[in-house]
Each structure stands twice: as structure tokens, then as C-alpha cells.
C-alpha positions as CSV (number, residue, x, y, z in Angstrom):
1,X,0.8,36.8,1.6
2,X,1.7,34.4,4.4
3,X,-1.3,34.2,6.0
4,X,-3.5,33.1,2.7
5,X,-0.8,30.4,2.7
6,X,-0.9,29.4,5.9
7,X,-4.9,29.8,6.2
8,X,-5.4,27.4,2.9
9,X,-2.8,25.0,4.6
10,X,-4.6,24.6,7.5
11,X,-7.9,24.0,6.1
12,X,-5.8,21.3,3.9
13,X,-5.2,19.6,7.1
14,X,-9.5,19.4,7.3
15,X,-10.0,17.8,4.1
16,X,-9.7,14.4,5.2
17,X,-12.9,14.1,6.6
18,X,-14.1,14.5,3.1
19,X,-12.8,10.8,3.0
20,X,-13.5,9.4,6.3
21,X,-17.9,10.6,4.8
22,X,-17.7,8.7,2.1
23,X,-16.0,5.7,4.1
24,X,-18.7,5.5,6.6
25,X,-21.4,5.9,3.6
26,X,-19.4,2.9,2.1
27,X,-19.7,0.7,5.4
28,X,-23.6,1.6,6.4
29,X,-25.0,1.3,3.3
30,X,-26.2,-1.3,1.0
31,X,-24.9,-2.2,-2.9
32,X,-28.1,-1.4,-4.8
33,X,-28.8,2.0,-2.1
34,X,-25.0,3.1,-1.9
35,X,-24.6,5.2,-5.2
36,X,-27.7,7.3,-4.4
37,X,-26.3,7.9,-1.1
38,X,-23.3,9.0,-2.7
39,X,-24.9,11.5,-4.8
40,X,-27.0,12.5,-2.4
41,X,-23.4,13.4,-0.9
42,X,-22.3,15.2,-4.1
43,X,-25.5,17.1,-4.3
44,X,-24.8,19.1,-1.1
45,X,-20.9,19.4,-2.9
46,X,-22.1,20.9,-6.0
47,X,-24.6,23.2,-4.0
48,X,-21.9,24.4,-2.5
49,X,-20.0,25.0,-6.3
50,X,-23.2,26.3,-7.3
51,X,-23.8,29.2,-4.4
52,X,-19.7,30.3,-3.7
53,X,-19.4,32.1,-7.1
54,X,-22.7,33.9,-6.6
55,X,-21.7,35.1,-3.0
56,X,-19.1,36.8,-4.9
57,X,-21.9,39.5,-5.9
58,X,-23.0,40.4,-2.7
59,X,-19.5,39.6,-0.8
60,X,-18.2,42.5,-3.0
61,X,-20.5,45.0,-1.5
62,X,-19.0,44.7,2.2
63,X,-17.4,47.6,3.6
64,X,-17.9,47.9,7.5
65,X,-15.4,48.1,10.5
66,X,-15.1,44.9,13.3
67,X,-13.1,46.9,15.6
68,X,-9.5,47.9,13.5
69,X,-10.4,45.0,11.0
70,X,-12.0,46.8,7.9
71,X,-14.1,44.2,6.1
72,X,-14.4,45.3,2.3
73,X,-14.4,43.2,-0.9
74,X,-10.7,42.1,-0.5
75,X,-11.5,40.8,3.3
76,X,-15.2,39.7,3.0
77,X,-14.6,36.2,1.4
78,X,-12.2,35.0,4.1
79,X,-14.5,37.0,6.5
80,X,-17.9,34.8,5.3
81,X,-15.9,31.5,5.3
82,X,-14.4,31.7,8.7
83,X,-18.3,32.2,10.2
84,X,-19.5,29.2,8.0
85,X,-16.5,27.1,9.0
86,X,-17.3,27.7,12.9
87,X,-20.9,26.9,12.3
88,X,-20.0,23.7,10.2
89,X,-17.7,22.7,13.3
90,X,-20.4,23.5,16.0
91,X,-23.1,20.8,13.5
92,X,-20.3,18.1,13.5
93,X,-19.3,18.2,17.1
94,X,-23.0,17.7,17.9
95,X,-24.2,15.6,15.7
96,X,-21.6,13.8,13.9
97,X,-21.0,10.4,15.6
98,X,-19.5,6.6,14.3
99,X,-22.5,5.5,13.1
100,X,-21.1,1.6,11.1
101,X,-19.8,1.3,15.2
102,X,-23.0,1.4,16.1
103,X,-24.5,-1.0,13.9
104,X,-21.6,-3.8,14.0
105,X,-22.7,-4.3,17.4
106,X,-26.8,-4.7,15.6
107,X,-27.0,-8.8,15.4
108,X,-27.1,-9.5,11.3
109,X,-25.0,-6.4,10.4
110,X,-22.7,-7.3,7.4
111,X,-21.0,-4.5,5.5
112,X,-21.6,-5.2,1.7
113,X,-18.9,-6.0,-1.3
114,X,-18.9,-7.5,-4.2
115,X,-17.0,-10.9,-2.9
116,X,-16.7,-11.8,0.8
117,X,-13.6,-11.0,3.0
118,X,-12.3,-13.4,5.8
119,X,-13.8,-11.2,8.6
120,X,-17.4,-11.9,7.4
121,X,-20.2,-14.1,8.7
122,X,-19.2,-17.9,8.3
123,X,-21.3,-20.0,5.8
124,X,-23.8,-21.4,8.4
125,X,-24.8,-17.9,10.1
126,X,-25.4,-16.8,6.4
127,X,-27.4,-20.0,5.6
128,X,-29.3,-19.3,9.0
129,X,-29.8,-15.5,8.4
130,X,-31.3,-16.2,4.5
131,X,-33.5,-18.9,6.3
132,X,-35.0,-16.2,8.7
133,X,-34.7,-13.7,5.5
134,X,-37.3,-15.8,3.8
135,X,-39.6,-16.1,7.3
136,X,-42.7,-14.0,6.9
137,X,-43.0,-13.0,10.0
138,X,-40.0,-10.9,10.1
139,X,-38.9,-7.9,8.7
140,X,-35.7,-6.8,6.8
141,X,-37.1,-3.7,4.8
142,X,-34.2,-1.5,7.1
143,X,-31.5,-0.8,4.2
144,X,-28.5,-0.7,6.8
145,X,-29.0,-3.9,8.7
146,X,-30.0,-6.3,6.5
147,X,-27.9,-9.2,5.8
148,X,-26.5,-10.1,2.3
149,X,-25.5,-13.3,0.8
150,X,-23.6,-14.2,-1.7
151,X,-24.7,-17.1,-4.0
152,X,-21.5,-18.7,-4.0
153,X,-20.9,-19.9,-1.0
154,X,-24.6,-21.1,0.4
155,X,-23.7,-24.5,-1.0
156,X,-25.1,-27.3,1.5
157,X,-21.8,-29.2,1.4
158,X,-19.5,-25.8,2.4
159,X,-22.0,-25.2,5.1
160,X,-22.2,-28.7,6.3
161,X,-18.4,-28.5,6.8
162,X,-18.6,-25.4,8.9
163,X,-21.1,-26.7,11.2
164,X,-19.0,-26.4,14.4
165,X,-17.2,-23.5,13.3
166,X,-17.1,-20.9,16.5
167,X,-17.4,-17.0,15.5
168,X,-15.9,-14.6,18.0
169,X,-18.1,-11.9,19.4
170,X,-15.4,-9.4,17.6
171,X,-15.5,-10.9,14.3
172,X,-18.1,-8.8,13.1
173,X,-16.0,-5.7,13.5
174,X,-13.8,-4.4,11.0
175,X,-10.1,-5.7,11.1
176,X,-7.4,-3.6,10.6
177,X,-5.7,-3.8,7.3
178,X,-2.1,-2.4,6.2
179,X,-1.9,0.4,3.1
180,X,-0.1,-2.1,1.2
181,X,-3.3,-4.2,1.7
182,X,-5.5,-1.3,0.4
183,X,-3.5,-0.7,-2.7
184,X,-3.2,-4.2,-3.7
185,X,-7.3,-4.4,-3.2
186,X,-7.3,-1.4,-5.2
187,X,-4.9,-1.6,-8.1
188,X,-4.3,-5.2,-8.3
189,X,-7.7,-5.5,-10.7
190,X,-8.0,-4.0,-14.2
191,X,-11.9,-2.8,-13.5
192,X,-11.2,-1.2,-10.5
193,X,-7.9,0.6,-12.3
194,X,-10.0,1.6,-14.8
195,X,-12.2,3.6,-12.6
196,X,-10.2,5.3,-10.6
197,X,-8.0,6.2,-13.9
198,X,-11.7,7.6,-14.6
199,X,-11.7,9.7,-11.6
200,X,-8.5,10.7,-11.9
201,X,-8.6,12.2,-15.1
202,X,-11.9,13.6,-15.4
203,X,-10.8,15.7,-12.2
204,X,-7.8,16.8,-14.2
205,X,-10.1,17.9,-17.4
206,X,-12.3,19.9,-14.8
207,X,-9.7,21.9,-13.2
208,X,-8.0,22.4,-16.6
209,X,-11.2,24.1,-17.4
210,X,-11.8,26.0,-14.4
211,X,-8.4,27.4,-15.3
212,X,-8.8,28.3,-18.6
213,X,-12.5,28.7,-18.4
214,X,-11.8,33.0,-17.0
215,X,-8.9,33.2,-19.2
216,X,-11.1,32.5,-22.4
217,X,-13.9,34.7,-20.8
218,X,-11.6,37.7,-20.5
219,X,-9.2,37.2,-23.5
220,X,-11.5,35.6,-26.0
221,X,-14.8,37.0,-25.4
222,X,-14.1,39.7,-23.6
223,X,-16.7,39.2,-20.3
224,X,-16.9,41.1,-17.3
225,X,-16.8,39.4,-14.1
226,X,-20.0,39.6,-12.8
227,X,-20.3,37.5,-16.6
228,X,-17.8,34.7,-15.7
229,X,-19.5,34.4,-12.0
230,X,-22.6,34.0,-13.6
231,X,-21.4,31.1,-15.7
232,X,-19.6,29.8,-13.1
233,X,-22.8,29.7,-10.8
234,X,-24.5,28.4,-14.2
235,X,-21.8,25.6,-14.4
236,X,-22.8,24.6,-10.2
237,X,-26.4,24.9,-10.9
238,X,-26.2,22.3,-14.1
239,X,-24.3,19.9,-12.0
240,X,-27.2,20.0,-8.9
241,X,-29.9,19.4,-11.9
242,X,-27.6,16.6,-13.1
243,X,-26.7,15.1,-9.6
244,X,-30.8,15.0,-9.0
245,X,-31.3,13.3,-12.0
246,X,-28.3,11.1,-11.3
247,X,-30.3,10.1,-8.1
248,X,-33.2,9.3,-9.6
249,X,-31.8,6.9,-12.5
250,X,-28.8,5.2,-10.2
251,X,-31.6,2.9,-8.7
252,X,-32.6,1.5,-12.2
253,X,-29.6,1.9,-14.1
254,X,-26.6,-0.3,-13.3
255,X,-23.4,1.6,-12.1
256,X,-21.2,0.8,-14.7
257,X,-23.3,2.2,-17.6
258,X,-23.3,5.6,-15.7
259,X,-19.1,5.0,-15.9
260,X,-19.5,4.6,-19.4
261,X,-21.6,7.9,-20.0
262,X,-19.8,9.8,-17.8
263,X,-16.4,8.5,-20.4
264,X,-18.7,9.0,-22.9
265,X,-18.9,12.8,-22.1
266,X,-15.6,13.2,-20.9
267,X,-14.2,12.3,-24.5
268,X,-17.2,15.0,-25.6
269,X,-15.5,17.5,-23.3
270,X,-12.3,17.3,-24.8
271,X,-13.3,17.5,-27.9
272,X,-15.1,20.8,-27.6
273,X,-11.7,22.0,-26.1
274,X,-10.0,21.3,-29.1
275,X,-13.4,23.4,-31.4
276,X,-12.2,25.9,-28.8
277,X,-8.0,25.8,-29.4
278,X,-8.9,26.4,-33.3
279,X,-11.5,29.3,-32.5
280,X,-10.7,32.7,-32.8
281,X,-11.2,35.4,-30.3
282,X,-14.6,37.0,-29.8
283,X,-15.9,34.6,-32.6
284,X,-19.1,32.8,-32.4
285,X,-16.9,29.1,-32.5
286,X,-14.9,30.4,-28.8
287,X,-18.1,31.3,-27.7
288,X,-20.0,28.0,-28.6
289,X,-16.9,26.0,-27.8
290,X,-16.7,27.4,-24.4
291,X,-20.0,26.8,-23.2
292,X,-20.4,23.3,-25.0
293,X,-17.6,22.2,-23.4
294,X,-18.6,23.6,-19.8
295,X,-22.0,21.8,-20.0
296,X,-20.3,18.5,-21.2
297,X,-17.8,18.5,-18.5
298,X,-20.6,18.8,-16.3
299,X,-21.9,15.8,-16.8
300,X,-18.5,13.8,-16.7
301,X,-17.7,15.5,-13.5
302,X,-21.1,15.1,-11.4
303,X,-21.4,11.2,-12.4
304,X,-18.1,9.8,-11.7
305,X,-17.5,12.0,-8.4
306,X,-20.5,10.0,-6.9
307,X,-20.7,6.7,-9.1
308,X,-16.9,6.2,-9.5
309,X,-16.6,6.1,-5.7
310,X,-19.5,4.0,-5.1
311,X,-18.3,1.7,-7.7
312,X,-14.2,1.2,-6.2
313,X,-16.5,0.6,-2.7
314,X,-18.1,-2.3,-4.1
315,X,-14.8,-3.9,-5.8
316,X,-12.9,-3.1,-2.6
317,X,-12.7,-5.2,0.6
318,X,-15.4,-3.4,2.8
319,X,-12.9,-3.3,5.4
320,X,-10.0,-1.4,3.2
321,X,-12.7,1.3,2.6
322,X,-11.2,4.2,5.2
323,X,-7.9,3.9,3.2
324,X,-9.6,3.3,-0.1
325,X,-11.9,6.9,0.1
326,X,-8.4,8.2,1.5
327,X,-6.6,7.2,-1.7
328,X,-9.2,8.4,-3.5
329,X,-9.5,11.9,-2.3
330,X,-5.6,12.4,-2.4
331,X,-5.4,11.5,-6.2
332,X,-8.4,13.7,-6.6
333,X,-6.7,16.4,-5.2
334,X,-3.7,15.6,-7.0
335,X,-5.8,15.7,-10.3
336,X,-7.2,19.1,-9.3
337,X,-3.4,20.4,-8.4
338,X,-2.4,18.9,-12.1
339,X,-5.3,20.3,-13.9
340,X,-5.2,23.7,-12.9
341,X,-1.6,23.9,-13.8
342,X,-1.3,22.5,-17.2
343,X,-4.2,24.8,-18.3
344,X,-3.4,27.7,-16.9
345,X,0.5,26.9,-18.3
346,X,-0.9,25.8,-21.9
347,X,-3.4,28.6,-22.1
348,X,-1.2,30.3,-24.7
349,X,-0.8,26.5,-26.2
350,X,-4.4,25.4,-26.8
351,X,-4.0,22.9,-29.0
352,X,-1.4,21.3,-26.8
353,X,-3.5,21.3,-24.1
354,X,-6.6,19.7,-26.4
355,X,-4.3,17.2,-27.2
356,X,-3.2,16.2,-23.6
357,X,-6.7,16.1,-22.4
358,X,-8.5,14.2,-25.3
359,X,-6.0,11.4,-25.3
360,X,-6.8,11.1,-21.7
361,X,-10.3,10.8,-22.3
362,X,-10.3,8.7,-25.2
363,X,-7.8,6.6,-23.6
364,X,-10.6,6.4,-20.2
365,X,-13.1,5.7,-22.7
366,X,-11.4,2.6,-24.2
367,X,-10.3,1.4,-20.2
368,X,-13.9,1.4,-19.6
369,X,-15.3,-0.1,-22.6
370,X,-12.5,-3.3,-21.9
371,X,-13.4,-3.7,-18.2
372,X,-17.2,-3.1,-18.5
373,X,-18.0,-6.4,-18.2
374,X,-15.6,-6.9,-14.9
375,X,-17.7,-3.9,-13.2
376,X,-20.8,-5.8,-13.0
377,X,-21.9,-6.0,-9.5
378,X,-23.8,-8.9,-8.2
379,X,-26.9,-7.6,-6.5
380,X,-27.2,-7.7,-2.8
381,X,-30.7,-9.7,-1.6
382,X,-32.4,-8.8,1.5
């Protein structure tokens, strides 16, 4: 029993690479390209959701001898993931590099926000870079090294004041920031609270229902398990179809309405968990409940796990963003820890647990709804 422990500890330990991805996707890309990168990102997560529960099929079906170690359908899951995890470290060794170090030292690199930071160009290199911007003999298609300017500050009278400002070579780079910095970036603003809130929650009505999801499969309809892996592969293939979709809309249609959908169906969700609380077993409601609700959920989950973090990048000082993807991922854990334990300890107390999670939702809905205005982005111009 140790060993499990010790084995899921350890690969704990791993998980914050997760963070220090979508850091680096925060720093190299641009505002209008980042969310699609991002769900590009949460395309290859979801495959992932979509293919484990079907490996369960075949993984079953193992029953051969390495030496003493007998690989059968108790060992073969730990057996599969140690090979992919060796592979998976072989790929990053090679190919993984710092790839935003790279382009700092690229002349008109500027990492991209929604307001400028004090390490950013001064007013007269961005006045000279939109002047060469405009030049038709040059070319700034490349995504990840153009410059961007912000509106407010290209006033002739700001830059006339900085004409014999002097720039350090360094100042391009990334300065280092405190945590306290990061949280106060983070928290300090209502829109940007009102995302992460989002995340935080809709991560807690997913894991509620991944733990409840087999209990109502076994108890109230009475599935096999080859039945709930199937739904649960069902559930991974939905959100890859969604998280395509996702990347085809997130260039026309402005983060914050996605927010507002994804609330939208969270409050759906939770709804169709409380149909399910006031179903009885083996009924056609628990069956309909149960399945409405997975295919809502869905939809909550796949769009804020990519949008919501591409939004909190673009209201964050690009700067904060290794700490910011950091805070991110540990209160996404946190929600996943949370979740799985209130539904699995409320599964006897449905309507308990319908309550806890719609009043979250409702309650993200309205934070949305108040700060949609404040999640507005100003587009980037190239």
C-alpha cells in the first residue's frame, strides 16, 4: 500500500511543470493568439482523459512474467505508465528548451498584457517600433516577436519627455518579482478574482462528478465496468470535440464571452445534479440526469481550463506569470482534492451535495456577469 503512496507522491513532485507550460505559452505568445495556444494545450490534456479509461480494456488482458514481476490486470496500469513516463522524460530532455529566453534577447520582443509593467520598452522605443510597424518594407506577420503598443501611452508629449531616457541591455528581461507581488496582481482586482473563482469551482464540480459519476453507474443504474469506462472515454472524447471547436471560435469570439458560457453551463451542470439527487434508482430521470449532466460539465470544464488561464495571463503582469500559472495549478489541484471528497462523502446526501455545487455555480455566474465588462481586453496591434 506504501508504494502506491509513495509512487503518486513522487509523480506529485512532477506536476509543476504543468505550470511552468503554460507560463512559457503566456510569455511567447501574443493576446489575440494566446487562448488558442492554450487550448491547443488542453487538447493534448483531454486526449489524454479521453484514451486512459479505454486502456483500461486492453490493460486488463495482461498476464505475462518480467523476470519474478508478474504483470496482470492489477500491475499492468502502473506497468504502461512507468514506460510512457520514461518516454515523456527522454522527449523533454531533448527537445524541451527556454524558448521566451531565447526571444528576449530577439530586438522588438515585448511579452504582452493588458497594461504595461515598469520593465517594458520606454515610450520612445515603442513610438519608434509602431513607426517601423507601419513601414512597408518590413515584416511583422511572426506572432511571437512582434511588438505591441498600448494606446495610452504613445502620446507625443509623454514621448517627448522621454527622449533621453537610456534603456539597459537587461531591461528587456523579465525582473524578478516576490509572491506577495503575484497575489496582489492576482487578487487585488475583482475581474481577475472572478475568474480564477471560475476555475476553481468548476474544477471542484468536475471532480465531484467523477466521484459520484461510478457510484450512480453501479448503484443507480446498475452498469458494468466496461459501461462506466466507456462513458468515461465518452466524457474525454466530448471534451477533445469541444476543445477543437473551442480553437476554432477563440479567434473570433472575445475571451470573456467564452467565461460567460462556460458559467453559463456550469450553473447547467449543477442543475442536472440536483434532476439527478431527486431521481430514483434505475429510473429513466437517473439515467437522463446522469448523462445530461456529464455532457454539460464538459463544456464548463474544457472552456475555462484553457480560456480562464489565458484570460488571468492577460490581467496579470507578464512578468508574475511563472508564479501566476503556479497559483493556478495548486488551487486547481486543491479544487480537484475538494471535489472528489465532498461527492464521494455526500453520495448518500444528494441533495446536499446539489445544493453545495449549484450555489457555487450560480454564485460564479453572477461574479462573471458583474466583472464582464472589466475582462475586456484591449487588442494587441502588430
Amino acid at each position: 500500500m506504501s508504494l502506491p503512496l509513495l509512487g503518486r507522491m513522487v509523480a506529485g513532485f512532477g506536476e509543476g511543470y504543468v505550470s511552468a507550460i503554460w507560463a512559457e505559452l503566456a510569455r511567447i505568445t501574443t493576446g489575440e493568439e494566446r487562448t488558442r495556444y492554450f487550448v491547443l494545450l488542453k487538447v493534448s490534456f483531454v486526449l489524454g482523459l479521453a484514451l486512459g479509461p479505454a486502456l483500461n480494456i486492453f490493460l486488463k488482458e495482461f498476464d505475462f512474467y518480467i523476470g519474478n514481476w508478474h504483470i496482470d490486470f492489477r500491475t499492468s496500469p502502473g506497468f504502461f505508465m512507468s514506460l510512457m513516463w520514461i518516454l515523456v522524460t527522454g522527449i523533454m530532455y531533448v527537445f524541451v528548451y527556454d524558448l521566451s529566453d531565447e526571444m528576449r534577447k530577439e530586438e522588438g520582443y515585448e511579452p504582452v498584457s493588458d497594461g504595461l509593467s515598469e520593465e517594458q520598452f520606454s515610450k520612445k522605443e515603442q513610438l519608434r517600433e509602431a513607426y517601423n510597424m507601419e513601414s512597408p518594407g518590413d515584416n511583422h506577420d511572426d506572432i511571437t516577436t512582434s511588438p505591441f503598443i498600448n494606446d495610452d501611452v504613445t502620446e507625443t508629449e509623454e514621448i517627448e519627455k522621454d527622449d533621453n531616457s537610456v534603456i539597459p541591455d537587461d531591461a528587456r528581461k523579465s525582473s524578478s518579482v516576490s509572491f506577495q507581488d503575484t497575489v496582489i496582481d492576482m487578487f487585488a482586482k475583482l475581474h481577475v478574482v472572478a475568474v480564477v473563482y471560475s476555475i476553481f469551482f468548476i474544477f471542484i464540480l468536475h471532480s465531484s462528478l467523477q466521484a459520484i459519476i461510478p457510484l450512480v453507474a453501479e448503484r443507480m443504474l446498475h452498469w458494468s465496468e466496461n459501461n462506466v469506462s466507456f462513458l468515461f472515454t465518452m466524457w474525454g472524447v466530448e471534451n477533445v470535440i469541444l476543445a477543437i471547436i473551442l480553437f476554432i471560435l477563440s479567434r473570433k469570439v472575445p475571451d470573456r464571452l467564452l467565461l460567460l458560457i462556460s458559467a453559463i453551463f456550469g450553473s447547467l451542470a449543477s442543475v442536472g445534479v440536483i434532476l439527478l439527487a431527486s431521481s430514483s434508482p434505475m429510473s429513466s430521470g437517473a439515467y437522463y440526469s446522469s448523462l445530461l449532466t456529464v455532457a454539460l460539465d464538459g463544456i464548463a470544464m474544457t472552456v475555462i481550463n484553457a480560456v480562464g488561464r489565458s484570460s488571468v495571463s492577460k490581467h496579470t503582469n507578464p512578468d508574475n506569470q511563472g508564479l501566476v500559472q503556479a497559483i493556478l495549478s495548486v488551487l486547481s489541484r486543491l479544487a480537484l482534492l475538494t471535489g472528489s471528497l465532498i461527492g464521494s462523502s455526500l453520495f448518500t446526501h444528494q441533495i446536499f451535495l446539489a445544493i453545495i455545487l449549484s450555489g457555487s455555480q450560480i454564485l460564479e455566474l453572477i461574479l462573471v456577469i458583474l466583472a464582464f465588462n472589466k475582462l475586456k481586453v484591449n487588442p494587441s496591434k502588430a
